[in-house]
C-alpha positions as CSV (number, residue, x, y, z in Angstrom):
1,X,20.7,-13.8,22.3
2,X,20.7,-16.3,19.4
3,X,21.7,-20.0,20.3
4,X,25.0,-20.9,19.1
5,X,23.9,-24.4,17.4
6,X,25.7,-25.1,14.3
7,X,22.5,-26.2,12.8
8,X,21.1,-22.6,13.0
9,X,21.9,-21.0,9.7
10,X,18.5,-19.8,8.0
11,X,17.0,-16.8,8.4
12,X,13.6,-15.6,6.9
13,X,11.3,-13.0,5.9
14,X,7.8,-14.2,6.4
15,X,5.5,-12.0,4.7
16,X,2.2,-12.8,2.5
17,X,1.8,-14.3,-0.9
18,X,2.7,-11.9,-3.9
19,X,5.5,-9.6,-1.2
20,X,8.8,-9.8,-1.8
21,X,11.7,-7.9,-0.2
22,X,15.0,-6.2,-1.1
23,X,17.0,-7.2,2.5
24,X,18.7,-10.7,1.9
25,X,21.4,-9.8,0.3
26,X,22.7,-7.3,2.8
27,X,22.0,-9.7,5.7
28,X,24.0,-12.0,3.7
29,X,27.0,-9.7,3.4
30,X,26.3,-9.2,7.5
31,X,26.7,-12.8,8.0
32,X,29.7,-12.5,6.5
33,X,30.9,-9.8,8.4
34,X,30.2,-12.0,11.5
35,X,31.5,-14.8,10.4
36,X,28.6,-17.2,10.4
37,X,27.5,-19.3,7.9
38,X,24.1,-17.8,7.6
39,X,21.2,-17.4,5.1
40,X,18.0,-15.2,4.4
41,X,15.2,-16.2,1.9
42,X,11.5,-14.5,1.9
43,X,9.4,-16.6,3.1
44,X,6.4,-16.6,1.1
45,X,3.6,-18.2,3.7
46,X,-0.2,-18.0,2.9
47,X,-1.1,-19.0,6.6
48,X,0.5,-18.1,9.9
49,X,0.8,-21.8,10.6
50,X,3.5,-21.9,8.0
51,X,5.6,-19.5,9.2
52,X,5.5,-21.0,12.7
53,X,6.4,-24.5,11.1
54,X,9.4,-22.9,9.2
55,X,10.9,-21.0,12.9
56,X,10.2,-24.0,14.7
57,X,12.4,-25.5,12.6
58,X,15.9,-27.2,14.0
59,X,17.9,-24.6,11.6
60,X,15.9,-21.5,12.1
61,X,18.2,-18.9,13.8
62,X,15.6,-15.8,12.8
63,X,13.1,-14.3,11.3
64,X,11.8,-10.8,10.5
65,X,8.2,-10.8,10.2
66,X,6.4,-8.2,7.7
67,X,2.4,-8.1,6.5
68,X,-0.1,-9.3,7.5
69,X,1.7,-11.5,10.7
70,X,3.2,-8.5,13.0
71,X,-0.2,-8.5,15.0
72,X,-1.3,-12.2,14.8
73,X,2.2,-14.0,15.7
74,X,2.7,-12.5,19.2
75,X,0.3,-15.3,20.7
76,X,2.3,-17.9,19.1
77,X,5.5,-16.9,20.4
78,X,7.2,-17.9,24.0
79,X,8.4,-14.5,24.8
80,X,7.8,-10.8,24.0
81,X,9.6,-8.0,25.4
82,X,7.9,-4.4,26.7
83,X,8.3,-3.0,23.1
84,X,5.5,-5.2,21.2
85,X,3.4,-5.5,24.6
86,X,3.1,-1.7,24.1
87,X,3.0,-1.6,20.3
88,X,0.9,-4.4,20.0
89,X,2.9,-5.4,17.0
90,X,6.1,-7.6,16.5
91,X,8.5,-7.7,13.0
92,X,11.5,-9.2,14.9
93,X,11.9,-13.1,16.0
94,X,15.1,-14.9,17.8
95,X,15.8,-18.1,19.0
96,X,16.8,-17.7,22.8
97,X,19.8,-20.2,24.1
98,X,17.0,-22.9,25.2
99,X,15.5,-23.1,22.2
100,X,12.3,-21.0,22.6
101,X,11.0,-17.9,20.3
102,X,11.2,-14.3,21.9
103,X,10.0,-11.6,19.8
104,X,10.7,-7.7,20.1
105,X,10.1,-4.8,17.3
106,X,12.7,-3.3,15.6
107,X,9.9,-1.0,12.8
108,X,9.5,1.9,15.1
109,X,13.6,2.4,14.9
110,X,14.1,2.5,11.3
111,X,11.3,4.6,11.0
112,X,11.9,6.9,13.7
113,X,15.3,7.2,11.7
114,X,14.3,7.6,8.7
115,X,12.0,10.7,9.2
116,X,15.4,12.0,11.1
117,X,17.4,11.5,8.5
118,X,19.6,14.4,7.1
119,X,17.7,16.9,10.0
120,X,19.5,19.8,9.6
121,X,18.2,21.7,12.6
122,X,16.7,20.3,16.0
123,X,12.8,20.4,15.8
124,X,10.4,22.4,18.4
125,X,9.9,20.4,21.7
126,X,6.7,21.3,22.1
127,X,3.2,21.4,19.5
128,X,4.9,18.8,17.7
129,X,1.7,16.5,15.5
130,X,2.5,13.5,13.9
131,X,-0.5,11.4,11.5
132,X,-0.6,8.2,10.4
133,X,-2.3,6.4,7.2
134,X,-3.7,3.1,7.9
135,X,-4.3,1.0,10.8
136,X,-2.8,-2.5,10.6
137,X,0.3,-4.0,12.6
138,X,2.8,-1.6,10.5
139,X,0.9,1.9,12.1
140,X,1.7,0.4,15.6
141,X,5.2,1.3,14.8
142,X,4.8,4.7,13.2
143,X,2.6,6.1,16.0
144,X,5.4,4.5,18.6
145,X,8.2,6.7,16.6
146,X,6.3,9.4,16.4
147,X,5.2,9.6,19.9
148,X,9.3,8.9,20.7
149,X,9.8,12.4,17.9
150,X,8.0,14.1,21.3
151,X,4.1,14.1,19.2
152,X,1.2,14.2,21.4
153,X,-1.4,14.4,19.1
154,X,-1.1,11.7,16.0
155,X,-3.8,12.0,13.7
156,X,-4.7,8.6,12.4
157,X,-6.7,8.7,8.6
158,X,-8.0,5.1,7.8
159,X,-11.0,3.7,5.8
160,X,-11.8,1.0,8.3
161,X,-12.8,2.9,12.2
162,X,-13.3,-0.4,13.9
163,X,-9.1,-0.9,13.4
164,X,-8.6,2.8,14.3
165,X,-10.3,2.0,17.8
166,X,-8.0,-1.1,18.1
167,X,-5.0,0.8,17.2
168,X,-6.5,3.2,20.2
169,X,-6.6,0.5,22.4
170,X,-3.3,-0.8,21.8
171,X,-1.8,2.6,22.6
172,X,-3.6,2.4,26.1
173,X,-0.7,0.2,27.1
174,X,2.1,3.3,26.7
175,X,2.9,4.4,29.7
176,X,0.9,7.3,30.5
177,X,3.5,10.5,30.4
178,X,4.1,9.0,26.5
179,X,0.9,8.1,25.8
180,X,-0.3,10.2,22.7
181,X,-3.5,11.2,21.5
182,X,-4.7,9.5,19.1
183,X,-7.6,11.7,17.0
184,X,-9.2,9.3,13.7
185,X,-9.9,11.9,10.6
186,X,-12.5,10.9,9.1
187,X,-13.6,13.8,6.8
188,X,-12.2,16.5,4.9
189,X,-14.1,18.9,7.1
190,X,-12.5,17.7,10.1
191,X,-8.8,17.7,8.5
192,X,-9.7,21.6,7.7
193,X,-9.8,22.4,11.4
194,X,-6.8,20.8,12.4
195,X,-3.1,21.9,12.3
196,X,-0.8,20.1,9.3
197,X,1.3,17.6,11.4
198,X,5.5,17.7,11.3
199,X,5.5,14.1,9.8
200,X,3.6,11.9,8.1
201,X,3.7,8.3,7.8
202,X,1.9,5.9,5.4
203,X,1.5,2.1,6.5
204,X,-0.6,0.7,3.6
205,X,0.6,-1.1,0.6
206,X,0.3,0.9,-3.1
207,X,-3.1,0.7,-4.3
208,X,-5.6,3.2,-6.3
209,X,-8.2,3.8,-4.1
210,X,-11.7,2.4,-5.4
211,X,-14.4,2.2,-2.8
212,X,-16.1,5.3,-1.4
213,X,-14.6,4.6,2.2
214,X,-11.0,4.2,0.8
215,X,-11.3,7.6,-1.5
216,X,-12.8,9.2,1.4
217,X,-9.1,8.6,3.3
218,X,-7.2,9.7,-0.1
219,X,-9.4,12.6,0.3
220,X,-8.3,13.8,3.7
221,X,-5.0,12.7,3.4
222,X,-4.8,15.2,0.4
223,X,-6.4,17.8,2.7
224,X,-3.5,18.0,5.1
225,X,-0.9,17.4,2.2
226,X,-2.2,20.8,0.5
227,X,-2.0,22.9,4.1
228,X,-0.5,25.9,3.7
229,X,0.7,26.6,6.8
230,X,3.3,23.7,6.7
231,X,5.9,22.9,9.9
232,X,9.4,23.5,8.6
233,X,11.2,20.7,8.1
234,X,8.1,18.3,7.5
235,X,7.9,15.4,5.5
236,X,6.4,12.3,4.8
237,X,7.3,8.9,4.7
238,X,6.1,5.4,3.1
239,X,6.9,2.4,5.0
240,X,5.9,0.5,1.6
241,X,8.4,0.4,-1.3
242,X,6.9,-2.0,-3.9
243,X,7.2,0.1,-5.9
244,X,9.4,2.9,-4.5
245,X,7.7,5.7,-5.7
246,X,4.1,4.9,-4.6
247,X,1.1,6.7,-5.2
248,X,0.9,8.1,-1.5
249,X,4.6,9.5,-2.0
250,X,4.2,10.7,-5.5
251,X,1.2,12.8,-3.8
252,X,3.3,14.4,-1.2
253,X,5.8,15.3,-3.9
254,X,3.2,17.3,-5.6
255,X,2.1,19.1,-3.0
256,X,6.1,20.2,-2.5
257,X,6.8,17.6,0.6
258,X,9.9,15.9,1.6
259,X,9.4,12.7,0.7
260,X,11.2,10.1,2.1
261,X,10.8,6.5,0.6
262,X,10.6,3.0,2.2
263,X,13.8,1.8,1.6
264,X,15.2,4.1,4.7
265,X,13.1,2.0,6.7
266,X,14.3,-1.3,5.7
267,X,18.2,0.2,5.8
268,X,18.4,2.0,9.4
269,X,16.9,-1.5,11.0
270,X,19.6,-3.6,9.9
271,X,22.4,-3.5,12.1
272,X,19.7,-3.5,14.7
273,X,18.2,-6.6,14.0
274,X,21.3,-8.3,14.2
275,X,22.2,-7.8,17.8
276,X,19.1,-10.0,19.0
277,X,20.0,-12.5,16.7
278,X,24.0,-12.6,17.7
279,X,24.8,-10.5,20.6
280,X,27.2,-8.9,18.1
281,X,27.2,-5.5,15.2
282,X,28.9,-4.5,12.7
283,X,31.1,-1.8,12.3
284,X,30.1,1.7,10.8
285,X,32.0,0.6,7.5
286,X,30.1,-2.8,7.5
287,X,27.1,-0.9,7.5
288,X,28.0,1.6,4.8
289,X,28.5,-1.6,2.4
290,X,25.2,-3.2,3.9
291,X,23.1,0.1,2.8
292,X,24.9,-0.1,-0.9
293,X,23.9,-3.7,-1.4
294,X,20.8,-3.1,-0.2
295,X,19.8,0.2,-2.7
296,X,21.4,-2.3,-5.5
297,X,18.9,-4.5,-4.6
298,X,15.9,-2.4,-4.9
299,X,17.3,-1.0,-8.1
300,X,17.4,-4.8,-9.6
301,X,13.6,-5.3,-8.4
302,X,11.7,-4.7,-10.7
303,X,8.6,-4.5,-8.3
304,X,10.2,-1.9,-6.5
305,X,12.1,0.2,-9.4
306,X,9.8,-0.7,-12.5
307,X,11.4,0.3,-15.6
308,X,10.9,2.9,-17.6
309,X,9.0,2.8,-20.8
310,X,11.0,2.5,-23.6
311,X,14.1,1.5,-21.7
């Protein structure tokens, strides 16, 4: 639990140059709700060593930890729970009561969450598939959800195979009966002979794919997206949301998914990142406001709700 030093008052987002993100002003309302005197800022850090300096820090009382740091700051930390030494991936930092860094991940919750949202009917227990776009530190998170949706088979589609085989690795350290099986597409033939999955979720940033290994992936992503056969109740969901409707989104709107943005993600981790920090939560009404400040907040971004032409 969060030391109780008066000097602890700043909390951060530590992401790379040129993010951004939509939370602070709903952990600011949650401070309030708490009663402590508490702030969030994005922490804008173009080396690792920066965002270390910054939660060493005599006022840092957390951190949330996005792109490209959830892999590369677990060495640097004094403690990390079960969660990120399975996952291989941590997005949540406290300060303990002596001072030191402990960190656990809190991704795999809002984006278990989010693909749960609105379910209107309990899904199969068995045969469920779950895939994955990309391979970075945000993936370790979707395959964890996934695999905790009851998927034993999560098709991974990724330009770069040398990460897929880390991402395999990293899932060796699951204990065995939740272990899933993790099968890289790599072509469009290959995507043909397997089944379309129940969800889908995308872990890379917005970007037009230029080189032939990244419109390979676009390739058999749009494969599975254009199944017939489709699970009821799929859908897909992108952890990114700068902007909200991104290209991997607008794609599975196309091709008649449910599409489920980023923003979920982001909103059903809130009250949970809080209890590490303070040992306390808000109320169910204290969360209803945080959710509203934080979709007013995207819709003032204008990296994440660009405006319209003409408007």
């Amino acid at each position: 639990m969060q030391n109780a030093s008066t000097q602890r008052n700043r909390l951060f987002i530590a992401g790379a140059p040129g993010g951004g993100s939509i939370a602070p002003p709903a952990h600011d309302f949650i401070a309030q709700c708490l009663k402590r005197d508490w702030k969030m800022t994005f922490l804008e850090g173009s080396t690792l060593q920066e965002v270390m300096d910054a939660f060493h820090a005599p006022d840092f009382a957390g951190g949330v930890v996005t792109m490209p740091y959830k892999k590369t700051i677990i060495p640097c930390l004094d403690h990390v729970d079960n969660l990120v030494v399975q996952l291989g991936a941590c997005n949540h930092v406290s300060v303990t009561d002596d001072g030191t860094l402990s960190g656990t991940n809190t991704d795999w919750i809002g984006v278990k969450k989010a693909l749960l949202q609105e379910e209107r009917a309990t899904h199969p227990a068995q045969g469920l598939k779950g895939m994955v776009v990309g391979a970075g530190g945000a993936s370790r998170a979707a395959v964890y959800a996934l695999t905790e949706l009851g998927c034993k088979d999560v098709y991974v589609i990724n330009r770069d195979a040398g990460e897929v085989q880390e991402l395999f690795e990293d899932v060796q350290n699951y204990e065995c009966p939740n272990r899933p099986h993790i099968i890289h597409v790599q072509t469009v033939q290959q995507a043909q002979t397997l089944s379309c999955p129940n969800w889908v979720v995308s872990t890379v940033p917005d970007f037009e794919p230029r080189t032939p290994a990244e419109i390979q992936a676009r390739s058999v992503y749009t494969e599975f997206l254009a199944k017939k056969e489709r699970p009821p109740q799929a859908r897909m969901l992108d952890m990114c949301y700068h902007p909200l409707l991104t290209r991997t989104l607008q794609l599975a709107k196309q091709y008649g998914w449910f599409a489920v943005d980023g923003i979920q993600v982001v909103g059903h981790q809130l009250k949970e990142q809080w209890r590490p920090w303070t040992g306390e939560e808000i109320n169910k009404q204290q969360e209803e406001v945080a959710w509203k400040i934080l979709r007013e907040s995207a819709c003032s971004d204008s990296t994440v709700t660009p405006a319209r032409a003409g408007v």
